[in-house]
C-alpha atoms as a printed R data frame, in Angstrom:
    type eleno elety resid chain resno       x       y      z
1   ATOM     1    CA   UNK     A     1  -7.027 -70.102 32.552
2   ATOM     2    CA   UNK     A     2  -9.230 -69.536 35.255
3   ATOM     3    CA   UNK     A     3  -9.873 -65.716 34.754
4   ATOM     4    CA   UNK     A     4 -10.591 -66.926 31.073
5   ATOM     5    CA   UNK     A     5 -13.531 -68.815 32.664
6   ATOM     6    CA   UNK     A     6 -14.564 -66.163 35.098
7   ATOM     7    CA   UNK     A     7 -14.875 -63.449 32.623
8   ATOM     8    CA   UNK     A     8 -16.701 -65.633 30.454
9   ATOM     9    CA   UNK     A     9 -19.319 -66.255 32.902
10  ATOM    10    CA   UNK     A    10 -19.626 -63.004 33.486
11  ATOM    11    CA   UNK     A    11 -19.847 -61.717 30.026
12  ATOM    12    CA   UNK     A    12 -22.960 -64.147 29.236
13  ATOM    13    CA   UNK     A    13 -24.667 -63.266 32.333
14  ATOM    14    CA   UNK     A    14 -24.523 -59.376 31.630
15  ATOM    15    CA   UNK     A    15 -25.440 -60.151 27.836
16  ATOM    16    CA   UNK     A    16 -28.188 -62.652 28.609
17  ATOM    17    CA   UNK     A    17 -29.827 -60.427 31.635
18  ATOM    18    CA   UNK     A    18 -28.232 -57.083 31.031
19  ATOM    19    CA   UNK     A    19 -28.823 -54.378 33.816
20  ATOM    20    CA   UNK     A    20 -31.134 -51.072 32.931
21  ATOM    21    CA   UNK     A    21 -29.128 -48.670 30.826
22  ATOM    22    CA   UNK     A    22 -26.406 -51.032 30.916
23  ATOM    23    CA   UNK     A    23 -25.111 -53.175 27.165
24  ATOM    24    CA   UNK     A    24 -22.098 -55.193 26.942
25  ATOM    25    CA   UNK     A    25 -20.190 -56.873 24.460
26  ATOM    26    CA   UNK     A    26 -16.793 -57.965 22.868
27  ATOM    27    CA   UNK     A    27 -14.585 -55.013 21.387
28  ATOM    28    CA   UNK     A    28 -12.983 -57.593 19.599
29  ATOM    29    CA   UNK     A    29 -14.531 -61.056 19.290
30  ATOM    30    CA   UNK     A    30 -11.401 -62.425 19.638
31  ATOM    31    CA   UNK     A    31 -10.294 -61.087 23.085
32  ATOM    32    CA   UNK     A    32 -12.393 -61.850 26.129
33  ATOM    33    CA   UNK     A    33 -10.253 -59.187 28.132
34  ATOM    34    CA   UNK     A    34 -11.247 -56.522 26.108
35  ATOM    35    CA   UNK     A    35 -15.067 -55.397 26.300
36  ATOM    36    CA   UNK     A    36 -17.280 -52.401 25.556
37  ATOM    37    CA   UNK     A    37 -20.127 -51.294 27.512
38  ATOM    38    CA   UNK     A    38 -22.687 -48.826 26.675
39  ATOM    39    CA   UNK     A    39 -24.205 -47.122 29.683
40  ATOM    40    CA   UNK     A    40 -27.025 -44.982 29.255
41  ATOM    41    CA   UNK     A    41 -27.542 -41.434 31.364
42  ATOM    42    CA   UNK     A    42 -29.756 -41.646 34.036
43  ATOM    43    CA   UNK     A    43 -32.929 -40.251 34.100
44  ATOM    44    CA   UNK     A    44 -32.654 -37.986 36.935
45  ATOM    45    CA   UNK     A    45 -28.969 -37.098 36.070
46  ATOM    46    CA   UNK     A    46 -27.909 -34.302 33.552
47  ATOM    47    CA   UNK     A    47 -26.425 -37.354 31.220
48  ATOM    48    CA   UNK     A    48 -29.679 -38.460 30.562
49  ATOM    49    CA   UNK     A    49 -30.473 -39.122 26.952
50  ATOM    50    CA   UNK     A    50 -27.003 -40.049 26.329
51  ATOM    51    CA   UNK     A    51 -25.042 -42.956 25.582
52  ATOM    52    CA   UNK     A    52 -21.698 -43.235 27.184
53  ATOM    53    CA   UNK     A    53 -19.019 -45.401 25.586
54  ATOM    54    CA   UNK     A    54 -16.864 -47.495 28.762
55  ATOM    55    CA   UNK     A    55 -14.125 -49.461 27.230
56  ATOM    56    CA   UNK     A    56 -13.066 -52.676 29.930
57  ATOM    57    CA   UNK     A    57 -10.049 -53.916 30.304
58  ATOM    58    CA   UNK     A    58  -9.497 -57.071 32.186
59  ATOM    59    CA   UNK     A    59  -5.905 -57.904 33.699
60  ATOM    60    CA   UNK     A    60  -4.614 -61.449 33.257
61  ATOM    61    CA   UNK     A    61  -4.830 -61.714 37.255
62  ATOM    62    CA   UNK     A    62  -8.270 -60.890 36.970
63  ATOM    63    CA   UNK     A    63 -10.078 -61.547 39.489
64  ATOM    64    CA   UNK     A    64  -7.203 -60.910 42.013
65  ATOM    65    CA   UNK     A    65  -6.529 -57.618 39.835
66  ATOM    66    CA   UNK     A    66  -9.704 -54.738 39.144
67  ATOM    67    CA   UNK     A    67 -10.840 -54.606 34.953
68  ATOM    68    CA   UNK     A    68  -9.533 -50.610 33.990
69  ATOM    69    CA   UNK     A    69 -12.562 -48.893 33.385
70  ATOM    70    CA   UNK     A    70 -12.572 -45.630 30.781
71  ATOM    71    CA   UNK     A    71 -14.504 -43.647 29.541
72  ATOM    72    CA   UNK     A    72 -13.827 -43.617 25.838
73  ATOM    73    CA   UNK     A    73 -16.936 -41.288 25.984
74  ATOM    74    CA   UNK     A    74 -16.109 -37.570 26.535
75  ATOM    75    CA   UNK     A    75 -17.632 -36.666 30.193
76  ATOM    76    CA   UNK     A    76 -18.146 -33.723 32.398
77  ATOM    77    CA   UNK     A    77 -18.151 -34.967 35.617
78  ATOM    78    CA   UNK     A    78 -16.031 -34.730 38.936
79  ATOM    79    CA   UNK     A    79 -15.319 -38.651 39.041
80  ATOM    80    CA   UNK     A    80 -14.144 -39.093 35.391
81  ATOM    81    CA   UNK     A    81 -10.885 -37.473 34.234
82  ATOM    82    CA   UNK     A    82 -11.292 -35.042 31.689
83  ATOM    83    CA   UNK     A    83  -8.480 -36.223 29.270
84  ATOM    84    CA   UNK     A    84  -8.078 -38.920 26.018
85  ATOM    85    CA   UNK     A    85  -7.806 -41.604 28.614
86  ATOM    86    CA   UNK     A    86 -11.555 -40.747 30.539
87  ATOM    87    CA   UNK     A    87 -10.102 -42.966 33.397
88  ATOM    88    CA   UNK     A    88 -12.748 -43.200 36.198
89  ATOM    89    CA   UNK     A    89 -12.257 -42.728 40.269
90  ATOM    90    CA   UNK     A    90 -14.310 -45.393 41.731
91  ATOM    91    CA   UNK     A    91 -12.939 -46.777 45.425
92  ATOM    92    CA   UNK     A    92 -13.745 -50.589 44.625
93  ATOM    93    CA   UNK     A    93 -11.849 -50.572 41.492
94  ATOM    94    CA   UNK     A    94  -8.469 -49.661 43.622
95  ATOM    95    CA   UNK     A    95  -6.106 -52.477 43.794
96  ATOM    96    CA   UNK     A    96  -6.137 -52.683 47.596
97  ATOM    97    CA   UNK     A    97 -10.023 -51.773 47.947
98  ATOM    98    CA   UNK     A    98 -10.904 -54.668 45.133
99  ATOM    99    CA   UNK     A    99 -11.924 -58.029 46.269
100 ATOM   100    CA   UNK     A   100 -11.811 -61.584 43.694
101 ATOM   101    CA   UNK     A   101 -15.518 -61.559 45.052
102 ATOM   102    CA   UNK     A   102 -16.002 -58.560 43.307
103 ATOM   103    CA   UNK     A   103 -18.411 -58.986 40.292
104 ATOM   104    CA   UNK     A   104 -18.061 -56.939 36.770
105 ATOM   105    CA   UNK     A   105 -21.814 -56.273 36.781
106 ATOM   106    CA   UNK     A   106 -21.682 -54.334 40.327
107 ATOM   107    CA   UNK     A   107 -18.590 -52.383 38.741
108 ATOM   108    CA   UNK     A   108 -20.912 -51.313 35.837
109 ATOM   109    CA   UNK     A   109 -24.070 -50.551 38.336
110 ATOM   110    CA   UNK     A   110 -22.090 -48.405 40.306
111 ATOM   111    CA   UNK     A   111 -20.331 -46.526 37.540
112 ATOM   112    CA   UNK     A   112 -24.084 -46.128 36.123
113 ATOM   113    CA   UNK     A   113 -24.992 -44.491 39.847
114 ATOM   114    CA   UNK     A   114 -22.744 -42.647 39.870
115 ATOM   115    CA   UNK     A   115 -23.778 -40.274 36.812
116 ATOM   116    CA   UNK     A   116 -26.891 -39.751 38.822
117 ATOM   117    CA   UNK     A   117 -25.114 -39.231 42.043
118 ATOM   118    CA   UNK     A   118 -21.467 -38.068 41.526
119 ATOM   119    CA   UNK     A   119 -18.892 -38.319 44.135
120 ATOM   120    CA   UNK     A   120 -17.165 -34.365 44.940
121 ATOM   121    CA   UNK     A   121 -15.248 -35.268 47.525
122 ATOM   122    CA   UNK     A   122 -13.544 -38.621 45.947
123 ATOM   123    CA   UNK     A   123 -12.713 -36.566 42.529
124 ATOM   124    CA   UNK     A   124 -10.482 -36.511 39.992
125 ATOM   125    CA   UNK     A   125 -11.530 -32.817 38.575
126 ATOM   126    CA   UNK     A   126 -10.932 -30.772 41.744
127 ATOM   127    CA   UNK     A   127 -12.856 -27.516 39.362
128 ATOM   128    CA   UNK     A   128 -15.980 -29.656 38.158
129 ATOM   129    CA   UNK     A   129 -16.610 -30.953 41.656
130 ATOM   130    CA   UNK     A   130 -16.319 -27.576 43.295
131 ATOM   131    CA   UNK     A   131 -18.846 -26.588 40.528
132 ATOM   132    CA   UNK     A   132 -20.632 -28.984 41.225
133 ATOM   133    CA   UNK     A   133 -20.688 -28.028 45.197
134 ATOM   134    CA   UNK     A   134 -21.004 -24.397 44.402
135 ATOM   135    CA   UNK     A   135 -22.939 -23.769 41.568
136 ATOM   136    CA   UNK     A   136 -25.150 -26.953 40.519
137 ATOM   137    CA   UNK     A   137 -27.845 -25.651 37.816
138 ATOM   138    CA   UNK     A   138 -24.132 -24.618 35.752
139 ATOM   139    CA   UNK     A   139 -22.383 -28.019 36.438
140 ATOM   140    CA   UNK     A   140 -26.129 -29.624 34.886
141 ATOM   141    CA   UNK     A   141 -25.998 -27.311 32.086
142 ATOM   142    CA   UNK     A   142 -22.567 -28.028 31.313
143 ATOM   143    CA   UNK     A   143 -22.975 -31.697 31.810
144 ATOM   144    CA   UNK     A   144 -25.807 -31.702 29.474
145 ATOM   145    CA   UNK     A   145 -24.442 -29.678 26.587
146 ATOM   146    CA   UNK     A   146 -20.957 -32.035 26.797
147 ATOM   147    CA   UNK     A   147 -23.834 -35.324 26.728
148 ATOM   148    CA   UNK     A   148 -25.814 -33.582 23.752
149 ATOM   149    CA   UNK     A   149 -22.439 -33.277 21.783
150 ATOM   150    CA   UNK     A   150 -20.476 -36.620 22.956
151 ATOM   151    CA   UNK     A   151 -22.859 -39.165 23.953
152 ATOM   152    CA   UNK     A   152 -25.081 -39.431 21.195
153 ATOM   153    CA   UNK     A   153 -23.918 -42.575 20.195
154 ATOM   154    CA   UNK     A   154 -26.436 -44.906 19.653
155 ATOM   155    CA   UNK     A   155 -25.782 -48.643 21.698
């Protein structure tokens, strides 16, 4: 019952002061494990002017356990797997890297970063990072055309 209460807290605090470009809310008003989150492209990143669609998932063990984050949003970047499942490399969100003193809202911010910043050599698309090492102004025009056609959602 007590990751009930955790996530709870959580939840109000990133829907009563939500971070920039970052919404949250219930995919289902009935589950409290299962949230979506709408995180919006950075300005100085190729995603910008895009909405991205992150679906949450929250083991029962949370906080002991890391939420699964996904992109339910189609992506091009070296970080995000390019598949149905859009499942997202990020080192604090491995089950012996994540702490119970880790917070959702730090999980979101850093996801968010990391659109403007991607990581190359932590990636999950070995041919978009080395585009994005190699040949950068292609990896930003692909990245933008894939955000103009996917990520137009509206939060």
């Amino acid at each position: 019952m007590g990751s009930q209460k955790r996530i709870a807290k959580e939840l109000a605090e990133l829907v009563d002061s939500p971070p920039e470009g970052i919404k949250v809310e219930l995919a289902n008003e009935a589950d409290l494990y299962d949230w979506k989150v709408y995180l919006n492209g950075p300005e100085s990143s190729p995603f910008h002017n895009g909405t991205f669609l992150v679906k949450l998932k929250f083991p029962n063990e949370y906080p002991f356990k890391p939420p699964a984050v996904n992109f339910a949003t189609k992506i091009y970047h070296p970080n995000v797997t390019n598949d149905d499942k859009g499942s997202m490399c990020l080192g604090m969100l491995r089950p012996d890297e994540w702490k119970p003193s880790s917070r959702v809202v730090a999980v979101l911010q850093f996801a968010r970063q990391l659109l403007a910043e991607p990581m190359p050599d932590d990636a999950v698309e070995g041919r978009i990072a080395e585009q994005y090492k190699n040949d950068r102004a292609r990896y930003e025009e692909v990245a933008r055309d894939w955000t103009r056609r996917y990520a137009n959602e509206k939060a």
